[in-house]
mmCIF file of the N, C-alpha and C atoms, coordinates in Angstrom:
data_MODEL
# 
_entry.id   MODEL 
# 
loop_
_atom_site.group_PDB 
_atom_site.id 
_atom_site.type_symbol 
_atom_site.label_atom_id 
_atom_site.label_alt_id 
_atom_site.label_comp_id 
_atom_site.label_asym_id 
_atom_site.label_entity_id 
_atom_site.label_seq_id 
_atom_site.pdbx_PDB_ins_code 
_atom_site.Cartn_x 
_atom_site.Cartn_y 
_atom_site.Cartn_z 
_atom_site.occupancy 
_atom_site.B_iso_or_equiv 
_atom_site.pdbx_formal_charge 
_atom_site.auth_seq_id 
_atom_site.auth_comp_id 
_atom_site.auth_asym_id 
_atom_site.auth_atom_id 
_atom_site.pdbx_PDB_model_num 
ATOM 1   N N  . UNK A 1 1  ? 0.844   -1.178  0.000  1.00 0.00 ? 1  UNK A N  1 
ATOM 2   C CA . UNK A 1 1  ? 0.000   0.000   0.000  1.00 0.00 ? 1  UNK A CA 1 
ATOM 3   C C  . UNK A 1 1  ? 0.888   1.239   0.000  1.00 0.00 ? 1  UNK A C  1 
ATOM 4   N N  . UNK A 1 2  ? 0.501   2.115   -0.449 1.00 0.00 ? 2  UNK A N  1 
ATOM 5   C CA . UNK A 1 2  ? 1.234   3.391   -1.162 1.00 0.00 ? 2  UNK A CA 1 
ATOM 6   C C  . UNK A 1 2  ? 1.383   4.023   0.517  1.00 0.00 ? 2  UNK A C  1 
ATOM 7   N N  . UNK A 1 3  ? 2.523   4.815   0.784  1.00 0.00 ? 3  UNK A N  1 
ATOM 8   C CA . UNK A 1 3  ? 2.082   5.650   2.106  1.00 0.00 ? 3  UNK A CA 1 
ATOM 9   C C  . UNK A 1 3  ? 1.457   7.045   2.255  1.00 0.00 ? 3  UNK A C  1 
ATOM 10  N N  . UNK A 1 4  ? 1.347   7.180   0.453  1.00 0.00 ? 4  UNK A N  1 
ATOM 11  C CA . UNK A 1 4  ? 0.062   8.665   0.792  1.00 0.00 ? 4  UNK A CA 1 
ATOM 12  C C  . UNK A 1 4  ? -1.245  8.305   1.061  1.00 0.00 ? 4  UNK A C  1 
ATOM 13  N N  . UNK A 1 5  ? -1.797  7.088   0.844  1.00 0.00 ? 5  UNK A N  1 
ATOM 14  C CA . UNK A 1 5  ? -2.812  6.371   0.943  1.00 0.00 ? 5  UNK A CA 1 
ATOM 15  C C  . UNK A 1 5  ? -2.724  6.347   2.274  1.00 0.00 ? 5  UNK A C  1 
ATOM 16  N N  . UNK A 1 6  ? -2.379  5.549   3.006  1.00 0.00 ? 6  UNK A N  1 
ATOM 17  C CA . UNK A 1 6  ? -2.180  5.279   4.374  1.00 0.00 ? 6  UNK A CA 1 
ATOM 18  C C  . UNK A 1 6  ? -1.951  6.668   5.025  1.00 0.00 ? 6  UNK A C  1 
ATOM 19  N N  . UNK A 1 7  ? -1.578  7.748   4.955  1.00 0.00 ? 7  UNK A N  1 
ATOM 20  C CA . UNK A 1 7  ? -1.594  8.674   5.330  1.00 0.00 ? 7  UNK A CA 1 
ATOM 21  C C  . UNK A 1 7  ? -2.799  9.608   5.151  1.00 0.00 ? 7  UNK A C  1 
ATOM 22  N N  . UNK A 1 8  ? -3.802  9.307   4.332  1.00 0.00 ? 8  UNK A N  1 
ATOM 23  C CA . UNK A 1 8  ? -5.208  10.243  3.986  1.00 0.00 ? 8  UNK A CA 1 
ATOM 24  C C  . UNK A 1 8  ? -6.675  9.581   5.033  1.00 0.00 ? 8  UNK A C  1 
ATOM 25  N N  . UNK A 1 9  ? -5.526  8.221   5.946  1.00 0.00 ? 9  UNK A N  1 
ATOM 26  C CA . UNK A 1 9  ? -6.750  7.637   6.662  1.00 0.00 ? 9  UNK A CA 1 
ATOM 27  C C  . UNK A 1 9  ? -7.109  8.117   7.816  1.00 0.00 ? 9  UNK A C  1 
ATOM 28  N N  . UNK A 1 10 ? -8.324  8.053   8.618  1.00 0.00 ? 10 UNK A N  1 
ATOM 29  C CA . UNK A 1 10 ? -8.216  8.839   9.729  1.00 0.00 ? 10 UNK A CA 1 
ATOM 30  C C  . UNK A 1 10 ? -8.184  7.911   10.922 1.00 0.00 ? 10 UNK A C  1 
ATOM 31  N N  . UNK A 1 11 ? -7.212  8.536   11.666 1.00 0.00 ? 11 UNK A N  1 
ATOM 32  C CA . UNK A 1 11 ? -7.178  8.247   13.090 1.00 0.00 ? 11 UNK A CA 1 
ATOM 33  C C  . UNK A 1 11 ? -7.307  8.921   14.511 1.00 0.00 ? 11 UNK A C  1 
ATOM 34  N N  . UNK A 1 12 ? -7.109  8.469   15.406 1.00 0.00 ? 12 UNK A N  1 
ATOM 35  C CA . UNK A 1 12 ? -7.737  9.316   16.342 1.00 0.00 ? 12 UNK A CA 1 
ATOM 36  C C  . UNK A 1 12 ? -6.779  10.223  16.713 1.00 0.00 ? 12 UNK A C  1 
ATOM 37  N N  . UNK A 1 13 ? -5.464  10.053  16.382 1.00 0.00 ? 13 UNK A N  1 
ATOM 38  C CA . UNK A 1 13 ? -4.661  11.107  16.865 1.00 0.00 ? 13 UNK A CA 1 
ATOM 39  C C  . UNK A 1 13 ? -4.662  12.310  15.990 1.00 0.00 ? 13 UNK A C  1 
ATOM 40  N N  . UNK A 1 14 ? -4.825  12.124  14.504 1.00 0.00 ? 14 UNK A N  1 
ATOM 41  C CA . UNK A 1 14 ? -4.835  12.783  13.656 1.00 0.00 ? 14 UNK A CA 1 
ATOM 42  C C  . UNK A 1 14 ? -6.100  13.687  14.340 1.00 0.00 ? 14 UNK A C  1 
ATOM 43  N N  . UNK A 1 15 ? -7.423  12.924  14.507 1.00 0.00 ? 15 UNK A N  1 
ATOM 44  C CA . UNK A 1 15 ? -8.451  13.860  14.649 1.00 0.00 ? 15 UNK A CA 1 
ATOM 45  C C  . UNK A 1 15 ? -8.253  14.912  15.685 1.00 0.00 ? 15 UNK A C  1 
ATOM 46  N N  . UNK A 1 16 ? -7.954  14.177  16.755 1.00 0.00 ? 16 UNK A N  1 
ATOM 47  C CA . UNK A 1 16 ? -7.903  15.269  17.933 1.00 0.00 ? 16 UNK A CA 1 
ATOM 48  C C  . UNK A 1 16 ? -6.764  16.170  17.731 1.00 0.00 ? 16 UNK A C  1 
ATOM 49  N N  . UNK A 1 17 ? -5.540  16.017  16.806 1.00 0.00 ? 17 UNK A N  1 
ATOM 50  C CA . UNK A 1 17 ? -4.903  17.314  17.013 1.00 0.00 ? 17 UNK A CA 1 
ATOM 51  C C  . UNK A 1 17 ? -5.864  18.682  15.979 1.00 0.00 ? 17 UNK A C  1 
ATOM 52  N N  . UNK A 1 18 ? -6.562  17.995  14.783 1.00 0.00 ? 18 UNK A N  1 
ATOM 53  C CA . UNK A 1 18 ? -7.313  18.398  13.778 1.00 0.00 ? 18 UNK A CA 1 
ATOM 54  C C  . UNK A 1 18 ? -8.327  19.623  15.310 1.00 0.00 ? 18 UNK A C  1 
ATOM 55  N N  . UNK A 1 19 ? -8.818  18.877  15.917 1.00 0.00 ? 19 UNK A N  1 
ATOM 56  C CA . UNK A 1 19 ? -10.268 19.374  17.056 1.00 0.00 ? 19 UNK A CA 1 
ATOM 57  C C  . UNK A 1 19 ? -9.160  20.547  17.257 1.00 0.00 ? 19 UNK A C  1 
ATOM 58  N N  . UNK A 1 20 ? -8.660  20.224  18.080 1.00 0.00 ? 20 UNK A N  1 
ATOM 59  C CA . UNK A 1 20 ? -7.646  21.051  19.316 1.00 0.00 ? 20 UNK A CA 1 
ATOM 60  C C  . UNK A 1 20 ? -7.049  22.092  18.681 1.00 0.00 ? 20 UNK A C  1 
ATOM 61  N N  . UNK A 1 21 ? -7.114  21.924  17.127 1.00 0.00 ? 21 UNK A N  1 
ATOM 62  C CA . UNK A 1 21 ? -6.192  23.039  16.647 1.00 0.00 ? 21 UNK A CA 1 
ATOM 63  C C  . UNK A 1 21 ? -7.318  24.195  15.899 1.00 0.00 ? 21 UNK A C  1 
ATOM 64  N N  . UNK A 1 22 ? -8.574  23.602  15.462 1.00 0.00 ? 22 UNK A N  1 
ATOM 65  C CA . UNK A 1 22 ? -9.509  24.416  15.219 1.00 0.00 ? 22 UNK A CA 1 
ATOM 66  C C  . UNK A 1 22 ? -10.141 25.165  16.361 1.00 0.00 ? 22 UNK A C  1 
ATOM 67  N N  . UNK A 1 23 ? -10.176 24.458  18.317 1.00 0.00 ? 23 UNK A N  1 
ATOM 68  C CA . UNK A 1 23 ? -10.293 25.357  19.253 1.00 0.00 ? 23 UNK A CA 1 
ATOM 69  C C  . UNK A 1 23 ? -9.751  26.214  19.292 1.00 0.00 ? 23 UNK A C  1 
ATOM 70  N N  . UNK A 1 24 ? -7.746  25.624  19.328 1.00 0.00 ? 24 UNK A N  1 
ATOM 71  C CA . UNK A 1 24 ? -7.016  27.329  19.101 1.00 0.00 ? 24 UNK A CA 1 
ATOM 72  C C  . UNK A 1 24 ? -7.188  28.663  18.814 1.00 0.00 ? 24 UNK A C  1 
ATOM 73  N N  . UNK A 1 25 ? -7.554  28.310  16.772 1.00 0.00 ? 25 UNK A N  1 
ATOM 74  C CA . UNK A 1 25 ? -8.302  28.877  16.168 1.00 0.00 ? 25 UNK A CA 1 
ATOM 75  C C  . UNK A 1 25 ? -9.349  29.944  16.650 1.00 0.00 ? 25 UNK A C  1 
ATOM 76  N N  . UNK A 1 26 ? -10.682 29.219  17.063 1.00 0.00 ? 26 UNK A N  1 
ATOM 77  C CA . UNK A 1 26 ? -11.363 29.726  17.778 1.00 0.00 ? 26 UNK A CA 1 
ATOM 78  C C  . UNK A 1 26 ? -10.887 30.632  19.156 1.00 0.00 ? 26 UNK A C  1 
ATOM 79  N N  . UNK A 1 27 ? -10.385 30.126  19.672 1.00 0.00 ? 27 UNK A N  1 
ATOM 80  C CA . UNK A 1 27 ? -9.983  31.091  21.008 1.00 0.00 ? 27 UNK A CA 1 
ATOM 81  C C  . UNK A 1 27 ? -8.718  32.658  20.228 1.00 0.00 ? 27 UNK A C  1 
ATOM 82  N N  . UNK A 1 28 ? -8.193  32.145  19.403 1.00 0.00 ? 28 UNK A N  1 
ATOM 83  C CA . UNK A 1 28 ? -7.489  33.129  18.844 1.00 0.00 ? 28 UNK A CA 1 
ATOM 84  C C  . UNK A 1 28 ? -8.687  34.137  17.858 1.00 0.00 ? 28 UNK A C  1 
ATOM 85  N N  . UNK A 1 29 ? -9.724  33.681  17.509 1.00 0.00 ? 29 UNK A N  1 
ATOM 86  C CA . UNK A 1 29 ? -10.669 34.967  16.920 1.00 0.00 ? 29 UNK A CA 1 
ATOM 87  C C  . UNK A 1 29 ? -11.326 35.343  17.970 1.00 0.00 ? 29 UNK A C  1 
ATOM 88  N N  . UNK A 1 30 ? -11.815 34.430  19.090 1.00 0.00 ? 30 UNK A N  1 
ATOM 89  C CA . UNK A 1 30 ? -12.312 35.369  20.143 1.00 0.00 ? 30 UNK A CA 1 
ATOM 90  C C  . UNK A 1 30 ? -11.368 36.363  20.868 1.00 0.00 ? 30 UNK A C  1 
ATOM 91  N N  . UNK A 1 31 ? -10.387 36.863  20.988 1.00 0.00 ? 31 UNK A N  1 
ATOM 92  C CA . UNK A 1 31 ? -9.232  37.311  21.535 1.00 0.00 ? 31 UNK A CA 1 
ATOM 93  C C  . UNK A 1 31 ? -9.103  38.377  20.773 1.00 0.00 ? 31 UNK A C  1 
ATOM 94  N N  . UNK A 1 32 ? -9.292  38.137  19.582 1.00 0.00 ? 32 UNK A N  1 
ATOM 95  C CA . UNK A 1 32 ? -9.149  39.082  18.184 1.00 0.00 ? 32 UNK A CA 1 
ATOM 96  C C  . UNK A 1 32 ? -9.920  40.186  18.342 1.00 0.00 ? 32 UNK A C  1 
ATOM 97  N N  . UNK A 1 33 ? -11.451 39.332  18.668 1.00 0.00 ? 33 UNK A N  1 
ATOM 98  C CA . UNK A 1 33 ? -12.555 39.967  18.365 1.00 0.00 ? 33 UNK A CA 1 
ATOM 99  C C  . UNK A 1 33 ? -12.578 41.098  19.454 1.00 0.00 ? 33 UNK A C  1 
ATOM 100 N N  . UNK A 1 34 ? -12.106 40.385  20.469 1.00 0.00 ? 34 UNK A N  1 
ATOM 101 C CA . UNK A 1 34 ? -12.497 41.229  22.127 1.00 0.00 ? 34 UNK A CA 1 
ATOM 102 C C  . UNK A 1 34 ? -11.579 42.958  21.912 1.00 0.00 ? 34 UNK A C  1 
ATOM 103 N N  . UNK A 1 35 ? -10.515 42.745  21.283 1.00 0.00 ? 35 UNK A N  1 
ATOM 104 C CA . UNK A 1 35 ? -9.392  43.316  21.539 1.00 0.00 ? 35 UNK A CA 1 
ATOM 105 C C  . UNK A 1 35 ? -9.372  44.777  20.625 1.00 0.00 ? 35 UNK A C  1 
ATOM 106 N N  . UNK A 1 36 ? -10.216 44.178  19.102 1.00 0.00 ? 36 UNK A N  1 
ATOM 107 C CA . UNK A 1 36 ? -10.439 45.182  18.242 1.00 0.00 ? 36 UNK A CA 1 
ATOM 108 C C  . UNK A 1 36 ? -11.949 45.718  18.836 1.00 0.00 ? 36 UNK A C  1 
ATOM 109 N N  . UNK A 1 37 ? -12.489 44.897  19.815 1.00 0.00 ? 37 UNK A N  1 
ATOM 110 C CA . UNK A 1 37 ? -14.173 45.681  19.936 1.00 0.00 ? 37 UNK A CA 1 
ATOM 111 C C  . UNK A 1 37 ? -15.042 45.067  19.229 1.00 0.00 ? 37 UNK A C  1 
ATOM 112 N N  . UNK A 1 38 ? -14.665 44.133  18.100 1.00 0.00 ? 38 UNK A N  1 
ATOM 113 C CA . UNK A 1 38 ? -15.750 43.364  17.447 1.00 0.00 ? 38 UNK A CA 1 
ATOM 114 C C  . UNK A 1 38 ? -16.991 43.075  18.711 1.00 0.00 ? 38 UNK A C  1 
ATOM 115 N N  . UNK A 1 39 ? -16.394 41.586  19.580 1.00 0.00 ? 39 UNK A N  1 
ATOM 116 C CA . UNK A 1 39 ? -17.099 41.581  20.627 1.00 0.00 ? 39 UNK A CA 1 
ATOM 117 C C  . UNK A 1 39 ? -17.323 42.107  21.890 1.00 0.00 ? 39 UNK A C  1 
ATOM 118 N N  . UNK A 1 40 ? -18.688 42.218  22.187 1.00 0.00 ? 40 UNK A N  1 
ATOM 119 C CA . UNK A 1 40 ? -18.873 42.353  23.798 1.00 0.00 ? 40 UNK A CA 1 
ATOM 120 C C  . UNK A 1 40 ? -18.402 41.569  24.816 1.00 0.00 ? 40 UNK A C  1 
ATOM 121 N N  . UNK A 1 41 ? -17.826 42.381  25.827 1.00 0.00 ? 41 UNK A N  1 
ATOM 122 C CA . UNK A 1 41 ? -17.296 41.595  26.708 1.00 0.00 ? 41 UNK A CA 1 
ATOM 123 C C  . UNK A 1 41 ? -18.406 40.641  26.885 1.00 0.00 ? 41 UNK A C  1 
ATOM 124 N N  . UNK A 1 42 ? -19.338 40.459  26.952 1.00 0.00 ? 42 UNK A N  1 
ATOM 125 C CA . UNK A 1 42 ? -20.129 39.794  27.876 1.00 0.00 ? 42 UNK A CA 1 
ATOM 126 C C  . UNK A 1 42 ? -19.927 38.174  26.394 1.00 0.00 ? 42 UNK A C  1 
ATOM 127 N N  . UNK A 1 43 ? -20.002 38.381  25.681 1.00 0.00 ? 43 UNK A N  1 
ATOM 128 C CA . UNK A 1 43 ? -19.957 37.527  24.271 1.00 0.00 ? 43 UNK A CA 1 
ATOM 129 C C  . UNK A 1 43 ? -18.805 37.036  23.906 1.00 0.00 ? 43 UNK A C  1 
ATOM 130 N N  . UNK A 1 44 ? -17.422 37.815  24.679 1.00 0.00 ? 44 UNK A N  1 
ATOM 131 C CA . UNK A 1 44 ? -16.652 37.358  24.586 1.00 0.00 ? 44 UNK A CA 1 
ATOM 132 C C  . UNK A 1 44 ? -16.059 35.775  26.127 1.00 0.00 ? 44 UNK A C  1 
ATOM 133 N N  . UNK A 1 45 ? -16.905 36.049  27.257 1.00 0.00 ? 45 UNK A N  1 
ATOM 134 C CA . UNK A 1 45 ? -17.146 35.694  28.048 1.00 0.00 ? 45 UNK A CA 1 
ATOM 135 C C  . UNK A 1 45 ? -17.544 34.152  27.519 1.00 0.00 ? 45 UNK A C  1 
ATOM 136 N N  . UNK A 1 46 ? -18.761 34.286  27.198 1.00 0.00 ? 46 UNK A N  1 
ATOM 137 C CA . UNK A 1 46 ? -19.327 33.516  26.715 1.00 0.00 ? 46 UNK A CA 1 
ATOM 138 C C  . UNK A 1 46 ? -18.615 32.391  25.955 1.00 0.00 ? 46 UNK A C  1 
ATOM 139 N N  . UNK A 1 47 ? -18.254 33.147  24.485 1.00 0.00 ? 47 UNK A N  1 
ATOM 140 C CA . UNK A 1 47 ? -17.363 31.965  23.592 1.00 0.00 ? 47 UNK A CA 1 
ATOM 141 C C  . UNK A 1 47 ? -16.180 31.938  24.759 1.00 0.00 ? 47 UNK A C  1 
ATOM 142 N N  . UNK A 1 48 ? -15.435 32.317  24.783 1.00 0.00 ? 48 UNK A N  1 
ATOM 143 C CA . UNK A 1 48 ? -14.387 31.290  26.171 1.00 0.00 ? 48 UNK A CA 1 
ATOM 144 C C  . UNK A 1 48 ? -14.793 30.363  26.688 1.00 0.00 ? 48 UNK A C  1 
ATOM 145 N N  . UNK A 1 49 ? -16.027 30.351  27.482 1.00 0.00 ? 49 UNK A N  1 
ATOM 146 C CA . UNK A 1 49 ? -16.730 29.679  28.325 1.00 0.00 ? 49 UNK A CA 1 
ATOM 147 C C  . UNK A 1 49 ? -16.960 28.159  27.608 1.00 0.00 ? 49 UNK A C  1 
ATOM 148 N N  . UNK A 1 50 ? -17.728 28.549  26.021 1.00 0.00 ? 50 UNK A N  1 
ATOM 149 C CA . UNK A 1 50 ? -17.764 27.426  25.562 1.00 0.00 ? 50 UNK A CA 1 
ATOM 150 C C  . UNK A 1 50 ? -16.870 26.461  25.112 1.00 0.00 ? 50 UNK A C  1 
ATOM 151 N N  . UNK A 1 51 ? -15.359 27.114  24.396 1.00 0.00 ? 51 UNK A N  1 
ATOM 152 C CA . UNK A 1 51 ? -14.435 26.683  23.934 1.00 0.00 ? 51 UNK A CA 1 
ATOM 153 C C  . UNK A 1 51 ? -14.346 25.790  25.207 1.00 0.00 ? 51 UNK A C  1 
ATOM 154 N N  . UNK A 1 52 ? -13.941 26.673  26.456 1.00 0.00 ? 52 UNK A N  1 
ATOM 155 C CA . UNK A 1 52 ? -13.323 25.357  27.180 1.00 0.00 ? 52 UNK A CA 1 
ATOM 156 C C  . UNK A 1 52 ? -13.843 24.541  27.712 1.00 0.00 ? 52 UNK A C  1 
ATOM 157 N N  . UNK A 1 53 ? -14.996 24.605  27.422 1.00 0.00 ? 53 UNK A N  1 
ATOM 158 C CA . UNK A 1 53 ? -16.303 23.108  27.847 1.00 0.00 ? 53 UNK A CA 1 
ATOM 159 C C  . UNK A 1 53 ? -16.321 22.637  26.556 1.00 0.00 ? 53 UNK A C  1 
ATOM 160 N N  . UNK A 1 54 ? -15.738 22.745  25.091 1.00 0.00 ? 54 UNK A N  1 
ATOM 161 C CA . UNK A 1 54 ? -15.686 21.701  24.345 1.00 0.00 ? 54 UNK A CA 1 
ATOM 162 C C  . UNK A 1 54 ? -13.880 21.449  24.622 1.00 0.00 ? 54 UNK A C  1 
ATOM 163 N N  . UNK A 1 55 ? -13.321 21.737  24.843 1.00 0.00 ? 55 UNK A N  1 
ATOM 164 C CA . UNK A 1 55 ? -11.176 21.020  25.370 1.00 0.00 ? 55 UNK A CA 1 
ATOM 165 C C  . UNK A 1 55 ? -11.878 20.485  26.397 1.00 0.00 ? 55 UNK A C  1 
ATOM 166 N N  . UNK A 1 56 ? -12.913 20.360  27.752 1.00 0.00 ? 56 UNK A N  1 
ATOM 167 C CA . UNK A 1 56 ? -13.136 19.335  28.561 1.00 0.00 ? 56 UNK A CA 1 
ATOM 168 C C  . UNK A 1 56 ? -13.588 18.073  27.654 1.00 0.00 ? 56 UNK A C  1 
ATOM 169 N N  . UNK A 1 57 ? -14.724 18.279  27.320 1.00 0.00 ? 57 UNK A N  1 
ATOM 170 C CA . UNK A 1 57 ? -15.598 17.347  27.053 1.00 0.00 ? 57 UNK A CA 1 
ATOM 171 C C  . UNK A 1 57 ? -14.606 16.326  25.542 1.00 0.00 ? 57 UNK A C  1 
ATOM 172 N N  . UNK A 1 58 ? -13.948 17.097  24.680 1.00 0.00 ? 58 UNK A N  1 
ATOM 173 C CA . UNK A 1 58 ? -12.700 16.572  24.048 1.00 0.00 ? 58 UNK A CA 1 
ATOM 174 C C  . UNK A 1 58 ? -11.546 15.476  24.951 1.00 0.00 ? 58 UNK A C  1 
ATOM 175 N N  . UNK A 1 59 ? -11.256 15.852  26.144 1.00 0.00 ? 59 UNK A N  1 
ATOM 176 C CA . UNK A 1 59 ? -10.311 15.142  26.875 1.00 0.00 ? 59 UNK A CA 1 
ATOM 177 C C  . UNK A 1 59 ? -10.825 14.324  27.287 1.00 0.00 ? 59 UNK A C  1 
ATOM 178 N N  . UNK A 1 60 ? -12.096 14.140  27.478 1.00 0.00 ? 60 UNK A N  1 
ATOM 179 C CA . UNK A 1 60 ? -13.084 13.284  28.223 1.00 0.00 ? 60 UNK A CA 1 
ATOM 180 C C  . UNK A 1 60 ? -13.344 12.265  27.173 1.00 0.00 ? 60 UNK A C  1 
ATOM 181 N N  . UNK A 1 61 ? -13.875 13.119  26.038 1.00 0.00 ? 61 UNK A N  1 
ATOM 182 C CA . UNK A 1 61 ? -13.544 12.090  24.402 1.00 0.00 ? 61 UNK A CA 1 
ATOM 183 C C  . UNK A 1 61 ? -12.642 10.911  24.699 1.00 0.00 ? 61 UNK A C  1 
ATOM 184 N N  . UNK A 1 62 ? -11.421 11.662  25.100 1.00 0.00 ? 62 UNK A N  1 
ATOM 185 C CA . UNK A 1 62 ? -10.102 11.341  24.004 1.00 0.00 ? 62 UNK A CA 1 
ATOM 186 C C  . UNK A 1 62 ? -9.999  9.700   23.669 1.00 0.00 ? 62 UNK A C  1 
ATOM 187 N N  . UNK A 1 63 ? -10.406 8.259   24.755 1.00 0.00 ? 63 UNK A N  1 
ATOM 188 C CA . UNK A 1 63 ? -10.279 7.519   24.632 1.00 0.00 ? 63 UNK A CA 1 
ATOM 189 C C  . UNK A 1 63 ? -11.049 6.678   24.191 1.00 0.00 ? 63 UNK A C  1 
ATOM 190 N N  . UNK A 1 64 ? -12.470 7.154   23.925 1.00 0.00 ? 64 UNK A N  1 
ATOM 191 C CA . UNK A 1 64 ? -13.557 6.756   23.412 1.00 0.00 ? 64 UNK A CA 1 
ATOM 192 C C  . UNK A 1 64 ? -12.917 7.039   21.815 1.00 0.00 ? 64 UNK A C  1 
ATOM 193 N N  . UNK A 1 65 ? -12.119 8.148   21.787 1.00 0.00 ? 65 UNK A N  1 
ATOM 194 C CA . UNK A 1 65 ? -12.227 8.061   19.984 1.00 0.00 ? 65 UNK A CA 1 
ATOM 195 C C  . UNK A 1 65 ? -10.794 7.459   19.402 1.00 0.00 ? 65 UNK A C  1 
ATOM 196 N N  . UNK A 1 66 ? -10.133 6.938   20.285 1.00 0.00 ? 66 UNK A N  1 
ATOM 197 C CA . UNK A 1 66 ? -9.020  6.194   20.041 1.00 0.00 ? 66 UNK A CA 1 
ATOM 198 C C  . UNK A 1 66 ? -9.570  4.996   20.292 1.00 0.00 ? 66 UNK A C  1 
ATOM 199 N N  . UNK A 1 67 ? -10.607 4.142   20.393 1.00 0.00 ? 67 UNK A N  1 
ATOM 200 C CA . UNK A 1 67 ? -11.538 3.205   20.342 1.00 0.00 ? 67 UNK A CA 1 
ATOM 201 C C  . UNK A 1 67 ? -11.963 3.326   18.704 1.00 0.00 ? 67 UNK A C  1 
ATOM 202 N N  . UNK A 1 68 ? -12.875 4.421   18.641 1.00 0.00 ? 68 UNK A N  1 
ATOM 203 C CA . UNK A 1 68 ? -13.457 4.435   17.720 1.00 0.00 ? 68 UNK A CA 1 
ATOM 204 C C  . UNK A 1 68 ? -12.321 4.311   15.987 1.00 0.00 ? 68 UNK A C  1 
ATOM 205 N N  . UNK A 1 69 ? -11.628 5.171   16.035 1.00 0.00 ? 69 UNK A N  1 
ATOM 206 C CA . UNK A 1 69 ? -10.698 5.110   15.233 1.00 0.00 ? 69 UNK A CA 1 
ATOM 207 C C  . UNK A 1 69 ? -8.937  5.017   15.547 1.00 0.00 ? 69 UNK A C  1 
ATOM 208 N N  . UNK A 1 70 ? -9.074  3.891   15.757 1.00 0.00 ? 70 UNK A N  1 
ATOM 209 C CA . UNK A 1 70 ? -7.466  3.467   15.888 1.00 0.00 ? 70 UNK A CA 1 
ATOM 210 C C  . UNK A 1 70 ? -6.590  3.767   14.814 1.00 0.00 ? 70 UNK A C  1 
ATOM 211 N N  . UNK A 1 71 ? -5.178  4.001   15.266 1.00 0.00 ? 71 UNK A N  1 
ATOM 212 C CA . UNK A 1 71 ? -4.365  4.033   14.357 1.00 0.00 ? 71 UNK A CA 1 
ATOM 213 C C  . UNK A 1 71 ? -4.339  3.082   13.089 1.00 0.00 ? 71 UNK A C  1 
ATOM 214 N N  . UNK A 1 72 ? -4.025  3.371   12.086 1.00 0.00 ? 72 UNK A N  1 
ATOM 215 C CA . UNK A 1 72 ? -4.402  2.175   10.885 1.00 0.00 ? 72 UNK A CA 1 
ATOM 216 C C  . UNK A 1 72 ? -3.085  1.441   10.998 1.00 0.00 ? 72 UNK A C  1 
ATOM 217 N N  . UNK A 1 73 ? -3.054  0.086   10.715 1.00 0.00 ? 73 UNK A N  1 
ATOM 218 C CA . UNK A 1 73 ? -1.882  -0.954  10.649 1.00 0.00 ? 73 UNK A CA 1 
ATOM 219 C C  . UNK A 1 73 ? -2.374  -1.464  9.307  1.00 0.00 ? 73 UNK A C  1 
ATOM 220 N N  . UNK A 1 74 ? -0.757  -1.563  8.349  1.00 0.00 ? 74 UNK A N  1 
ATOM 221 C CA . UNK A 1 74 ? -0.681  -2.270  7.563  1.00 0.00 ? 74 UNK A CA 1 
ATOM 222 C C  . UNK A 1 74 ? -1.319  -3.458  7.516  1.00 0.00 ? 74 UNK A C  1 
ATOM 223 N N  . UNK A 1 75 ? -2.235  -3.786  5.941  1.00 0.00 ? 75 UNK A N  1 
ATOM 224 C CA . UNK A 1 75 ? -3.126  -4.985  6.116  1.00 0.00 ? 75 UNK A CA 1 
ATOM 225 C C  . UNK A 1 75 ? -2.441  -5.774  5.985  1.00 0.00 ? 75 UNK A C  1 
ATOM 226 N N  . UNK A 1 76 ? -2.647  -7.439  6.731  1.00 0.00 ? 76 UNK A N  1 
ATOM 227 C CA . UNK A 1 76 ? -2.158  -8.335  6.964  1.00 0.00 ? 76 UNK A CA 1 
ATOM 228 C C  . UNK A 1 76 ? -2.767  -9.398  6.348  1.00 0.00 ? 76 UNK A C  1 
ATOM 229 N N  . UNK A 1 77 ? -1.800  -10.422 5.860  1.00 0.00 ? 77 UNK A N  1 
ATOM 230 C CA . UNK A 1 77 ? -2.170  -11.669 5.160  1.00 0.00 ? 77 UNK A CA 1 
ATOM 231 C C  . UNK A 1 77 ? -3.351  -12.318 5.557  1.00 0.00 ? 77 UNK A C  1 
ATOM 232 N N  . UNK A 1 78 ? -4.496  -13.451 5.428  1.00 0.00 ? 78 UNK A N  1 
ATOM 233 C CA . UNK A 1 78 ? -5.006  -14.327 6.019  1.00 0.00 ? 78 UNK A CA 1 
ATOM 234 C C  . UNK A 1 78 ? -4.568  -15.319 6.182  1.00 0.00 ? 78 UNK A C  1 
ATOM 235 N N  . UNK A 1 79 ? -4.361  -16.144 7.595  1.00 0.00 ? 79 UNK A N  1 
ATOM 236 C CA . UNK A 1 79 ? -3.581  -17.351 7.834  1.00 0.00 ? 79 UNK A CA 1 
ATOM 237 C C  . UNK A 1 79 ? -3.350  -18.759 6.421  1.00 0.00 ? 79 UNK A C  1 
ATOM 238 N N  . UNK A 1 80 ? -2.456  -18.880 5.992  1.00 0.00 ? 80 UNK A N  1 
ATOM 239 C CA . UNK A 1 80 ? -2.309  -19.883 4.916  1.00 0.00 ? 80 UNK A CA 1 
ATOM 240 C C  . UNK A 1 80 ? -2.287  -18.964 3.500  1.00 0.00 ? 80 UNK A C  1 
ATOM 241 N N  . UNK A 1 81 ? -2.038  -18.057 3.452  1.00 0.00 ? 81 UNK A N  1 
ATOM 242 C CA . UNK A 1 81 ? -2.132  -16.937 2.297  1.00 0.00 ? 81 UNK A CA 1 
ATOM 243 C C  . UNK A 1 81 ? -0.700  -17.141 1.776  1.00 0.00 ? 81 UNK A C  1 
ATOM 244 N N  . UNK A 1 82 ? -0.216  -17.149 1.084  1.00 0.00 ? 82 UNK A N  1 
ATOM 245 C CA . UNK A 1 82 ? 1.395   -16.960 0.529  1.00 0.00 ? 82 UNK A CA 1 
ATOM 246 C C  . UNK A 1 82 ? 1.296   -15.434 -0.319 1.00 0.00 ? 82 UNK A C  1 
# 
């Protein structure tokens, strides 16, 4: 199997840095927003609030989705296969 192939599959580590880095994201436009006045404090309050009740509820994830999508392993023969 090709390793760009094997590399376009998803796993759970892949996902959660994927999550964690779009929170960043998020916490870096709320920060943005607060700073230029876009948002109200009170709104800026708020999205904080939520970001970090989705990084809990993510950590709380984390092993349920390393269940769900395990790292991929090279496919393997069936017993008596040459």
């Amino acid at each position: 199997m090709d390793d760009d192939v094997r590399d376009d599959r998803i796993d759970a580590d892949r996902l959660e840095y994927d999550w964690r880095h779009a929170l960043d994201t998020a916490s870096a436009a709320v920060s943005a927003s607060t700073s230029s006045k876009a948002l109200r404090p009170a709104d800026a309050a708020a999205a904080g609030d939520h970001i970090r009740a989705e990084r809990s509820w993510l950590s709380r994830f984390s092993p349920t989705l390393h269940k769900l999508f395990p790292r991929s392993q090279p496919p393997t023969q069936p017993p008596g296969a040459s």
